[in-house]
C-alpha positions as CSV (number, residue, x, y, z in Angstrom):
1,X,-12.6,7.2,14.2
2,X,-13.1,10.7,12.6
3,X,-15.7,9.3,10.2
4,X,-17.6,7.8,12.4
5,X,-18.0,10.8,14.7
6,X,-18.9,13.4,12.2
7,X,-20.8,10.9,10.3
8,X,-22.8,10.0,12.9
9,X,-22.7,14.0,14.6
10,X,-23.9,15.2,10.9
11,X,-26.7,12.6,10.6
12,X,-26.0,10.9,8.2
13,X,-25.7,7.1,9.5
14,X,-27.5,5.6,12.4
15,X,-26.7,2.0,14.1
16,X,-28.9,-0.3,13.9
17,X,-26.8,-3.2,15.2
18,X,-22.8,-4.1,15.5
19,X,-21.6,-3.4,11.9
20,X,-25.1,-2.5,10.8
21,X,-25.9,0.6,9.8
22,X,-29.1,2.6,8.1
23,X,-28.0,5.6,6.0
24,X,-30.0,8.8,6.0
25,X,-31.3,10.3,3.1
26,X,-28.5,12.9,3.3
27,X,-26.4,10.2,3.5
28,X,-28.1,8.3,0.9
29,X,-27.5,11.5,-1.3
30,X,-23.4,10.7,-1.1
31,X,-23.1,6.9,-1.4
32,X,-25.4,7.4,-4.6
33,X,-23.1,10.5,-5.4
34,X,-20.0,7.6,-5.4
35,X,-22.4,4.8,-7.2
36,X,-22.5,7.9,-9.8
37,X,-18.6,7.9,-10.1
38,X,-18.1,4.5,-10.3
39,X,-20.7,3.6,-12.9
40,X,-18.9,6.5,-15.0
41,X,-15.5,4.7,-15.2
42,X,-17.2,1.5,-15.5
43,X,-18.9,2.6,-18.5
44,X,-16.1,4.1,-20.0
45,X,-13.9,0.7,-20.1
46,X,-17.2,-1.1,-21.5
47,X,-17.8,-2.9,-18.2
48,X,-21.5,-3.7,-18.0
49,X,-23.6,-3.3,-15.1
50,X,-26.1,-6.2,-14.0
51,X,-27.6,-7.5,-10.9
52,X,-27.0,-11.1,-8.8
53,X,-29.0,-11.8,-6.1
54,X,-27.9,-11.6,-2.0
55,X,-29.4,-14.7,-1.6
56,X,-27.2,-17.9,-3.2
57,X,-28.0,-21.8,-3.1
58,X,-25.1,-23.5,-1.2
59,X,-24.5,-25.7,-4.1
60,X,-22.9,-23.4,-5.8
61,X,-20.7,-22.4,-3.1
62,X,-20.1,-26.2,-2.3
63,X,-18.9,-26.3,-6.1
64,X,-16.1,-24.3,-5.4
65,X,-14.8,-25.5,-2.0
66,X,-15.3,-22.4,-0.5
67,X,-18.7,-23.5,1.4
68,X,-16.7,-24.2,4.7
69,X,-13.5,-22.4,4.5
70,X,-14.4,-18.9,4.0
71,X,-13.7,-16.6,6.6
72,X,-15.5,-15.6,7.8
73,X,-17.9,-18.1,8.0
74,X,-21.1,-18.3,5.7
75,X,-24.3,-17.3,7.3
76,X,-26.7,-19.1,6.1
77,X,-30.9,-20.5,6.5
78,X,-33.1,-22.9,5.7
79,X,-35.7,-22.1,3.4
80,X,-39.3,-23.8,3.4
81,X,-38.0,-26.4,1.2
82,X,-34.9,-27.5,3.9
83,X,-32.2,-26.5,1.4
84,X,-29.8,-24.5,2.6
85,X,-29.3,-20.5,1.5
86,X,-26.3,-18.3,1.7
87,X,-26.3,-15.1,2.5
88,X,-23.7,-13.4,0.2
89,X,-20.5,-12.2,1.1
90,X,-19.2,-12.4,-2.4
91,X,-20.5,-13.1,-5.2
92,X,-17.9,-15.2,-7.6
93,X,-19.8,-18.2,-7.5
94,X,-22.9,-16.5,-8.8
95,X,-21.3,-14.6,-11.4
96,X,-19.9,-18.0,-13.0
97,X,-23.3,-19.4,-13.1
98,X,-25.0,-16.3,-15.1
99,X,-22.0,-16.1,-17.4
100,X,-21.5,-20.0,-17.9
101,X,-25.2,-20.2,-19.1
102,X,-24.3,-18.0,-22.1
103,X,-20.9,-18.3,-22.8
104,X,-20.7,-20.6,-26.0
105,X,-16.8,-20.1,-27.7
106,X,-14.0,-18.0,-27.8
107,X,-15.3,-15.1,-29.9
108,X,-17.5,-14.0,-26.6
109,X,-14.7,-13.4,-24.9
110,X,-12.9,-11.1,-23.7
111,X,-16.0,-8.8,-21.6
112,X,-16.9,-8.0,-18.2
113,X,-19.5,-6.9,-16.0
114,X,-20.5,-5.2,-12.7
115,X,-23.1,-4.9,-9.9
116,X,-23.8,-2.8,-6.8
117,X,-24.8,-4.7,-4.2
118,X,-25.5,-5.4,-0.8
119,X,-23.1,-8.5,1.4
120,X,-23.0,-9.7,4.9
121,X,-19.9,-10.8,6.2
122,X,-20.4,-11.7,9.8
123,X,-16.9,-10.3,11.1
124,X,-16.2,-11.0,14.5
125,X,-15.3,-7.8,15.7
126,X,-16.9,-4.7,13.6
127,X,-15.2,-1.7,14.2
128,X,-14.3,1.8,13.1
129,X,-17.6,2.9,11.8
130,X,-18.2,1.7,8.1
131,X,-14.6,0.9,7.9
132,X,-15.1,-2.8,9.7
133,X,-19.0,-3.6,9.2
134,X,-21.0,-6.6,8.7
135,X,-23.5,-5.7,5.9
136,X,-22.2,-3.3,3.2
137,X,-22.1,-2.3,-0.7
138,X,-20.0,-3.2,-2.6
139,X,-19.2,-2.7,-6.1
140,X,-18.2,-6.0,-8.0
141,X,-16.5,-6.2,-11.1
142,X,-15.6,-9.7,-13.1
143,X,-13.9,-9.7,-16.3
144,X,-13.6,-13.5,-18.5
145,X,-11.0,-14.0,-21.1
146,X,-9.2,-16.5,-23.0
147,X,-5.6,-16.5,-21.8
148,X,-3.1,-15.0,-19.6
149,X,-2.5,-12.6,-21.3
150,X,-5.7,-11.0,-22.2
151,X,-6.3,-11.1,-18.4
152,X,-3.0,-9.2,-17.5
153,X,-4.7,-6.4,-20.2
154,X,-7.9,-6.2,-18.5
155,X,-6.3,-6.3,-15.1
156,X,-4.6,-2.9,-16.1
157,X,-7.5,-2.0,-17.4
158,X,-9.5,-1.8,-14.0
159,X,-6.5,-0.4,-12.5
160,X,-6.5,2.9,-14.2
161,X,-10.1,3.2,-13.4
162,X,-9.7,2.3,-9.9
163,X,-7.0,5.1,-9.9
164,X,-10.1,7.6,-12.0
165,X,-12.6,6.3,-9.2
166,X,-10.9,7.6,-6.2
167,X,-9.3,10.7,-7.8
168,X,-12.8,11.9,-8.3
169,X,-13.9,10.8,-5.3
170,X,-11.2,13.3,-3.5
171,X,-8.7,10.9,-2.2
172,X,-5.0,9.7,-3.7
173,X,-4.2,6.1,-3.1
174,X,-1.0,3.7,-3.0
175,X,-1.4,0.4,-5.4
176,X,-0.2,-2.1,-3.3
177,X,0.7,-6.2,-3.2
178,X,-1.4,-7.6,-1.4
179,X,-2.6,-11.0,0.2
180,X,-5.6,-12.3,-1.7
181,X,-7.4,-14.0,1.6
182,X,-10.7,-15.3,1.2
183,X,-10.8,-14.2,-2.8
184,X,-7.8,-16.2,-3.7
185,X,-6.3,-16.4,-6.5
186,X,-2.9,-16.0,-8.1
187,X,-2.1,-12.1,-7.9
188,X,-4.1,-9.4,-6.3
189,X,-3.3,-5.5,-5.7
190,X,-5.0,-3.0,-2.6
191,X,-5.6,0.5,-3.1
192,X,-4.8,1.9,-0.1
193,X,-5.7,5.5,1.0
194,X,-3.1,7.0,3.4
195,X,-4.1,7.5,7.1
196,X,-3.3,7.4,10.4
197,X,-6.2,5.8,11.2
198,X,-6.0,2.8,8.8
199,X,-6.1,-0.7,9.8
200,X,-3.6,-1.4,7.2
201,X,0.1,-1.3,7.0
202,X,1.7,-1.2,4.1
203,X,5.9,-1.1,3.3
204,X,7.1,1.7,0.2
205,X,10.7,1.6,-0.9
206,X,11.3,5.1,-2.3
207,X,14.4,3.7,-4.5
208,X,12.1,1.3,-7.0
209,X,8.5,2.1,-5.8
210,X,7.3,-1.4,-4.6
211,X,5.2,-1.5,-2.1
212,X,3.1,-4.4,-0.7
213,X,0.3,-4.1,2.5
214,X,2.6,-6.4,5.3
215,X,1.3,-9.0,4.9
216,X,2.5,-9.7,1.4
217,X,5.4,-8.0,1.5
218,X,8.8,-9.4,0.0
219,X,12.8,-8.0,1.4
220,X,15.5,-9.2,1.4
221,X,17.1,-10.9,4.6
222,X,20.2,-10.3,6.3
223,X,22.9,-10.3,4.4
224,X,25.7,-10.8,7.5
225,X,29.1,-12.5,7.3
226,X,28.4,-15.0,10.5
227,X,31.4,-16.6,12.6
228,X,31.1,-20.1,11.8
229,X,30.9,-22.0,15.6
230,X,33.4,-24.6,15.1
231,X,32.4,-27.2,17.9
232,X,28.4,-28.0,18.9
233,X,28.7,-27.2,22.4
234,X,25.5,-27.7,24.6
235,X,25.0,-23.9,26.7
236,X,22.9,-23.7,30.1
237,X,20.7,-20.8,29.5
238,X,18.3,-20.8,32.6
239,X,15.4,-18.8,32.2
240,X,16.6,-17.3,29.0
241,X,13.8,-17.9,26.4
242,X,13.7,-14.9,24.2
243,X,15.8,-13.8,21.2
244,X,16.5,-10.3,22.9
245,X,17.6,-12.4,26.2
246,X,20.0,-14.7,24.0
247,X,21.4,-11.9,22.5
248,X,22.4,-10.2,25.6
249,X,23.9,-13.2,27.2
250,X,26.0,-14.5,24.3
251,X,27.0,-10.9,23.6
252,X,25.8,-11.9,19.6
253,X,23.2,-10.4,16.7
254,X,20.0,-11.9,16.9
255,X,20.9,-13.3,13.0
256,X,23.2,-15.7,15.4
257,X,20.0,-17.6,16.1
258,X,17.2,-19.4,15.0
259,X,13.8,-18.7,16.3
260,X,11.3,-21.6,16.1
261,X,7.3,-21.3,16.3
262,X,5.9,-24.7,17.0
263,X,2.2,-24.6,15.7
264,X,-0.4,-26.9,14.7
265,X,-2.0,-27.6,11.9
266,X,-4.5,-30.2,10.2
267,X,-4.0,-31.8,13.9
268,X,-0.3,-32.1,13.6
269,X,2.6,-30.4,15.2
270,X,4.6,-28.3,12.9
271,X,8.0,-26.4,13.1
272,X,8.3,-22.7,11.7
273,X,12.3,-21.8,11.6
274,X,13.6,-18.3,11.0
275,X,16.2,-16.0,11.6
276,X,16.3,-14.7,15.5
277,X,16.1,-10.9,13.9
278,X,12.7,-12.0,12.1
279,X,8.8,-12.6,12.9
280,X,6.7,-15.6,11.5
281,X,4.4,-13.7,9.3
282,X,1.0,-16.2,9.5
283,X,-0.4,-14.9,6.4
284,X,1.9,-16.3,4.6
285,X,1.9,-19.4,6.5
286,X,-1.5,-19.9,6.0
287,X,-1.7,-19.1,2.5
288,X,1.3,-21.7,1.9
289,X,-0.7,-24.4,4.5
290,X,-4.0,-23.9,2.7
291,X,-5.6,-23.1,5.9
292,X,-5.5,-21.7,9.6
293,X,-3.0,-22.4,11.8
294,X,-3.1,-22.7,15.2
295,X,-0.2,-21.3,17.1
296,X,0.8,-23.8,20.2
297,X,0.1,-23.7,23.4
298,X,1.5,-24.3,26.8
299,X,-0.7,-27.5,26.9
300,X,0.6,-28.7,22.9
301,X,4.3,-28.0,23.8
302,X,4.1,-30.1,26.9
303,X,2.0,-33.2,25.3
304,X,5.0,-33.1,22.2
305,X,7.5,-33.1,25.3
306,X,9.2,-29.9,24.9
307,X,9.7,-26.5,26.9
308,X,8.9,-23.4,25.8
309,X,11.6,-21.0,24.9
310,X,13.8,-23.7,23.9
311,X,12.3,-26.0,21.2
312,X,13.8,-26.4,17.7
313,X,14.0,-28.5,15.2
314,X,17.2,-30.0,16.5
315,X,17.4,-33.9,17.1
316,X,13.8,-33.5,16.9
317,X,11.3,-35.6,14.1
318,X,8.3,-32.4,13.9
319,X,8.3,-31.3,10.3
320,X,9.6,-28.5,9.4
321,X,8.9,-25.1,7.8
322,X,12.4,-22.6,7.2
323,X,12.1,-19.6,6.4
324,X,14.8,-18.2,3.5
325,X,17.0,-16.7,6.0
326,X,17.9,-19.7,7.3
327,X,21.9,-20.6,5.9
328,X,21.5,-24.0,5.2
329,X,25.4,-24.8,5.3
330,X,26.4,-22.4,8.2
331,X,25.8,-23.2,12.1
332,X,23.4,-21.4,14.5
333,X,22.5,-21.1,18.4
334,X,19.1,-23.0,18.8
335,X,16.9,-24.6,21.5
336,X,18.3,-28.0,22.6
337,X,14.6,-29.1,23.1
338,X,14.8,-29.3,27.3
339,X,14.4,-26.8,30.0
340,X,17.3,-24.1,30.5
341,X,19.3,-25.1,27.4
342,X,20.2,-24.5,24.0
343,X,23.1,-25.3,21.7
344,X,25.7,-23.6,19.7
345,X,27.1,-25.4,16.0
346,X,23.9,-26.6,14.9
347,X,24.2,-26.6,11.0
348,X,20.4,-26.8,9.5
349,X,22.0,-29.1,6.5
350,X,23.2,-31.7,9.1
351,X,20.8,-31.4,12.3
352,X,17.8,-31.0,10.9
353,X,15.8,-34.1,10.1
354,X,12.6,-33.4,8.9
355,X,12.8,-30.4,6.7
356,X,9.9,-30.3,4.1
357,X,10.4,-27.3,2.5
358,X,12.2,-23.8,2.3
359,X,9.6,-20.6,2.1
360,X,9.1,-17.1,2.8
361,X,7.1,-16.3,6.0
362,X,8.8,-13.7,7.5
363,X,7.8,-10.6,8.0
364,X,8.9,-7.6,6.5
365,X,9.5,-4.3,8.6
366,X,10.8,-0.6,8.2
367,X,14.3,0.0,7.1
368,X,14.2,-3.9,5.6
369,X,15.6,-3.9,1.8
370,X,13.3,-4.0,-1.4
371,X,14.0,-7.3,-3.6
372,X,13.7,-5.0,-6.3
373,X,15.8,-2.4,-6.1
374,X,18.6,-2.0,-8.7
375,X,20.6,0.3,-6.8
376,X,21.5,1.2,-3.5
377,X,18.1,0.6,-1.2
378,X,17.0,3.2,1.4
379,X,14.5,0.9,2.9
380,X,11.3,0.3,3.4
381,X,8.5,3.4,5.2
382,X,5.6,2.6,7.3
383,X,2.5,3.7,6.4
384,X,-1.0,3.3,7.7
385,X,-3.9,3.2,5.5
386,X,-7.5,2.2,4.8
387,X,-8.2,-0.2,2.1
388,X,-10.7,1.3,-0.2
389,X,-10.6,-1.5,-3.3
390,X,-9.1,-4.7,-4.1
391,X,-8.3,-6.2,-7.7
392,X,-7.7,-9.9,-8.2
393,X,-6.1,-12.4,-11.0
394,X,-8.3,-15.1,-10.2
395,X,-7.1,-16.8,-13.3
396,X,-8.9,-20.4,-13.3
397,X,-9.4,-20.7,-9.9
398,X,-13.1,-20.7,-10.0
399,X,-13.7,-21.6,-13.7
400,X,-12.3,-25.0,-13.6
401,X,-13.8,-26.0,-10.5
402,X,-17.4,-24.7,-11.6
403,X,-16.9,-26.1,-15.0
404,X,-16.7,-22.5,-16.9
405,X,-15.2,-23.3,-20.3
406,X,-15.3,-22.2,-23.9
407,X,-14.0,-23.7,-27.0
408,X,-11.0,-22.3,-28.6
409,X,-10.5,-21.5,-32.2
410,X,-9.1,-25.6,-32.8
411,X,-12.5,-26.7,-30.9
412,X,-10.7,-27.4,-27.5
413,X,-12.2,-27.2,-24.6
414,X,-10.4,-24.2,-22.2
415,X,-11.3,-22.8,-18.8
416,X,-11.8,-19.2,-18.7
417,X,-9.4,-16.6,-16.7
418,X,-11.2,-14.2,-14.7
419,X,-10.4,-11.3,-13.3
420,X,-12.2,-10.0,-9.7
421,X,-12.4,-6.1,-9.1
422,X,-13.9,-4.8,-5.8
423,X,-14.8,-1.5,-3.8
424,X,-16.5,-0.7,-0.6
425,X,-18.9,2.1,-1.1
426,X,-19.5,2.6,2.6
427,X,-15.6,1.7,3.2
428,X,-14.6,4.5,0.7
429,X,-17.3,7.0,2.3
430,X,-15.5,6.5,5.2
431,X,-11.6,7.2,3.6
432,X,-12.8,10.3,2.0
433,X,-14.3,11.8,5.2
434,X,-10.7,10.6,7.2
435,X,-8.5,12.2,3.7
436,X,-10.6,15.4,3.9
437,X,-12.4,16.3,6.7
438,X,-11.3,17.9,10.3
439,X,-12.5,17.3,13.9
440,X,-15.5,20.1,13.0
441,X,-16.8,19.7,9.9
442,X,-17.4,17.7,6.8
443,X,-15.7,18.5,3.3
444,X,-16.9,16.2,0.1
445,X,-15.7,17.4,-3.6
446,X,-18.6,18.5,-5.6
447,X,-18.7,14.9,-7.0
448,X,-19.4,13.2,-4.4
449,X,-21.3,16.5,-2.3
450,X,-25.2,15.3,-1.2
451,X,-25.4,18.7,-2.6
452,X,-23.0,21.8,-4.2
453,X,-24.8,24.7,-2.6
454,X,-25.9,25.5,0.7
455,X,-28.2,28.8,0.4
456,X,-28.8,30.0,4.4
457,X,-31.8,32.3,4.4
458,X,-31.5,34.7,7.5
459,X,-33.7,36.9,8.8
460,X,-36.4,34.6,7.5
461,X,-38.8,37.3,8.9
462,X,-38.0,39.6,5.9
463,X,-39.5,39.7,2.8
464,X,-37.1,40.7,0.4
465,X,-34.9,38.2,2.2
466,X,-37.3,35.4,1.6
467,X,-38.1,37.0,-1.9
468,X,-34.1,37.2,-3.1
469,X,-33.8,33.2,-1.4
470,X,-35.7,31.9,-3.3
471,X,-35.2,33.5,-6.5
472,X,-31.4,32.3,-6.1
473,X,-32.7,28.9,-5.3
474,X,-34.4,28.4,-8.6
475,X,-31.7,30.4,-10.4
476,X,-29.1,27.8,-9.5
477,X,-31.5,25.1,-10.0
478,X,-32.1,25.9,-13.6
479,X,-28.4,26.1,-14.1
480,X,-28.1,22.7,-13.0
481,X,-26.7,22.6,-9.8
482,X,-27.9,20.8,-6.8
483,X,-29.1,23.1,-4.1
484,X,-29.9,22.7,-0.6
485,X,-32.3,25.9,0.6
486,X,-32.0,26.6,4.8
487,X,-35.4,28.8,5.3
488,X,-36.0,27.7,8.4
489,X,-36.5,30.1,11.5
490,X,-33.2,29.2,12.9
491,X,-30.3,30.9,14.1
492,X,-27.5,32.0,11.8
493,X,-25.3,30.1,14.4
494,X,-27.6,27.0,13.9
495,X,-27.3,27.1,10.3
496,X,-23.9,28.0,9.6
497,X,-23.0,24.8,12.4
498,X,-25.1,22.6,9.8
499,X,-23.5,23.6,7.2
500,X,-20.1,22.4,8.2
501,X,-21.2,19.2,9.4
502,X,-23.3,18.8,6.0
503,X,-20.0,18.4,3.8
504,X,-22.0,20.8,1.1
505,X,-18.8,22.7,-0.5
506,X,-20.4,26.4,-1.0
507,X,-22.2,28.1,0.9
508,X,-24.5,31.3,0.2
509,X,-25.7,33.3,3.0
510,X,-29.1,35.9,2.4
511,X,-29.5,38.6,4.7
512,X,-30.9,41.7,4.8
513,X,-27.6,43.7,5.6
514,X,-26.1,42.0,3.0
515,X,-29.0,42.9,0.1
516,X,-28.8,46.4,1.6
517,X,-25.9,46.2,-0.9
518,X,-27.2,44.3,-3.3
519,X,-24.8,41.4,-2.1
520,X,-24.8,37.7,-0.7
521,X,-22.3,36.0,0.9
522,X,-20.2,33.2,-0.8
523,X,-18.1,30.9,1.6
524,X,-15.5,28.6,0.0
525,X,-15.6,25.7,2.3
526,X,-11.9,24.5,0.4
527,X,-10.0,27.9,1.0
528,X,-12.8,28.6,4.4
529,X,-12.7,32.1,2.6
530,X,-15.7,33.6,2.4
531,X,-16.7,37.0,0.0
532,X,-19.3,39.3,-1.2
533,X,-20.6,38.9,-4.3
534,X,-23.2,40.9,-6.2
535,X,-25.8,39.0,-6.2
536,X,-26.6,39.4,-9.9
537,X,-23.3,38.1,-10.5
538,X,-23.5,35.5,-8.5
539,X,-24.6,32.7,-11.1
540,X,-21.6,33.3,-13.1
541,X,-19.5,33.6,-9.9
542,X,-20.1,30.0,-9.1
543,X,-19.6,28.8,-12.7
544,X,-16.2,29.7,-12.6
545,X,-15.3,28.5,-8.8
């Protein structure tokens, strides 16, 4: 990863362990630089900042179910006392316990509030630098309210400050639909910075502007006329297991067939059943399961007596999952559930036994349609991306399980809607460095810059060099902007090379052949211009850059 290179070249983060990283104070400087930002737009939608504690009772987390589903799992202690602690990954649990303390009716509502803190998450495999960590920042937001509808307001509240946030911070983002995993809840959006180095994929549809991360995303499927098969007609198919295979050897689409995933779940075997074009999507799947599937192996398909690349759910009893391509009323090729065949006529309506429900869990791909579009649809575009914040509708997920409630005007007793708003700080370091930056050096906008001005002293021998220095320093320091001053009995080559990997946007260079002319140095590390500039002029110079 870029950021991790020039982060780590530039000194500004060290590792300490897998996914654990100390920052620098230079480094320090910037994530305190984006704290800056987002308490700004915090503040300016009334959202007020507090502080909840990394360490959690488990009771709390027991409250809400979440104690041993969350993935990944809770790390956790024993303190001197035997009870057991969490370490936070989150903090919704102990956000409901502050607020449900004070909350007394329906004239306290709506607000919201926010903290910076530190989480563990102990992910299995950290990777890319601070994109994929196990102990971050992260800036939480809840908001409370008394209906639906004030929630939808405040949830478009956040939004436009997300968007504030990273447009400050130097990066543009895509607002995305996206899966709410480990959060829940009914509705959640990503903002999703563009790059080829994102762990994200996301699907845009030009035509009506919807766009979902994959793993959310809705299309429409296939709309083919199929040739009905008029006769069920058992086919030997020896050693031809896959779609692509079928295909070829019946000389039909892959919509001709239906593709079944045998996995299991909750201990028992279940049917997934889709059209042959498509791929189970197991997001989905587990979201509609309420947990983690396991897909089958060789071992599971032999103990259920089937063979692999030809099991469906065909004269079989398995439930069954289909996805919405599946035709109900019109026949398909399927596995005939033994070695080397399938069959041909099989109408879902009339050979399948054990259907318990109709869902989407496909996935969605380039070039598939948008749902939405009112007009002719060009089809979905691939993009990578890195996820740099992540708002929820958690409605009364939490709040009825944890007992947060208020009375309403008629003296009713009603669970509070919340609303979840997150960012990574050290994630969102990491996306502005891979939006801005190039193999050789470091760019930051002035907002989120450890400093605005570099001032490189050469010729540190000479006292009017010295003397010019570090009247410029304190010029620029009374005027309020943040100056880093390079005496040091280095090279110019040293200096200038720190410079680019410092991120710092300007850059003022004092030497003596310059002040022979009364003139410094200005480089522009956005244009990579550099000019002379009467150095009496300068102050104003950089006002006005």
């Amino acid at each position: 990863m870029l950021s991790h290179k020039l982060l780590l070249k530039a000194g500004y983060i060290s590792q300490l362990s897998a996914g654990i990283f100390s920052f620098t104070p230079m480094g320090w400087r910037v994530v305190n630089n984006i704290k800056k930002v987002i308490n700004d737009e915090m503040n300016k939608i009334n959202c007020l900042e507090a502080n909840l504690p990394v360490i959690q009772p488990s009771n709390i987390w027991e409250q809400s179910g979440r104690i041993d589903s969350f993935i990944p799992p809770l790390a956790n202690f024993l303190d001197r006392r035997d009870k057991t602690m969490i370490i936070a990954p989150t903090h919704e649990e102990a956000v409901i316990e502050l607020v449900k303390n004070n909350l007394k009716s329906v004239r306290d509502l709506p607000f919201s509030m926010y903290h910076i803190q530190t989480k563990f998450r102990d992910e299995t495999r950290p990777r890319g630098g601070l994109l994929r960590v196990r102990e971050f920042e992260m800036k939480d937001a809840y908001s409370f309210h008394k209906d639906e509808k004030s929630l939808d307001e405040g949830f478009e509240e956040f939004s436009e400050a997300y968007f504030n946030i990273f447009e400050r911070c130097g990066i543009k983002v895509v607002k995305v639909a996206a899966d709410s995993g480990a959060i829940g809840g009914k509705v959640s959006s990503e903002f999703i910075s563009v790059s080829d180095s994102g762990e994200d994929t996301i699907l845009i549809c030009e035509s009506c502007n919807y766009s979902a991360n994959e793993e959310k995303a809705e299309f429409v499927r296939s709309n083919k006329d199929l040739k009905s098969f008029e006769i069920k007609e058992e086919v030997e198919t020896i050693g031809i297991k896959s779609i692509e295979k079928l295909s070829n050897f019946f000389n039909l689409d892959k919509e001709y067939f239906l593709k079944t995933m045998l996995y299991i779940f909750d201990g028992k075997p279940i049917f997934v059943t889709l059209s042959g074009d498509l791929d189970v999507n197991e997001t989905k799947l587990k979201n509609y399961l309420g947990g983690e599937p396991k897909l089958a192996d060789e071992n599971d398909i032999k103990n259920l007596n089937l063979s692999s690349g030809y099991i469906s759910p065909y004269d079989n009893e398995i439930d069954t999952l289909l996805d919405i391509s599946v035709n109900m009323n019109i026949s398909y090729i399927v596995g005939a559930n033994k070695e080397n065949f399938h069959i041909s006529g099989v109408v879902p309506k009339n050979d399948f036994s054990n259907i318990i429900d109709t869902i989407d869990v496909a996935n969605a791909k380039i070039d598939d349609k948008s749902p939405y579009c009112k007009e002719e649809c060009v089809g979905f575009k691939e993009l990578k991306g890195i996820e740099v914040g992540h708002i929820f509708k958690l409605g009364s997920a939490y709040s009825s399980k944890m007992e947060l409630n208020f009375l309403d005007s008629d003296g009713k007793i009603s669970d509070v809607e919340m609303g979840c708003y997150g960012i990574g700080v050290g994630r969102l370091l990491a996306a502005i460095v891979e939006s801005n930056s190039n193999e050789d050096e470091l760019i930051f906008n002035k907002e989120v810059a450890p400093f605005e001005i570099y001032i490189a002293a050469l010729n540190t021998d000479k006292e009017d060099v010295i003397e010019n220095s570090e009247k410029i320093y304190q010029d620029l320091c009374d005027a309020n902007f943040s100056v880093l001053y390079d005496n040091r009995n280095e090279s110019p080559g040293v200096k200038f090379n720190d410079f680019d990997l410092s991120g710092i946007p300007f850059r003022v260079v004092v030497s003596s052949r310059s002040l022979s002319n009364n003139q410094v140095e200005v480089k522009n590390k956005y244009t990579g211009n550099s000019e002379l500039i009467d150095k009496d002029d300068l102050l104003e110079y950089l006002k006005n850059i």
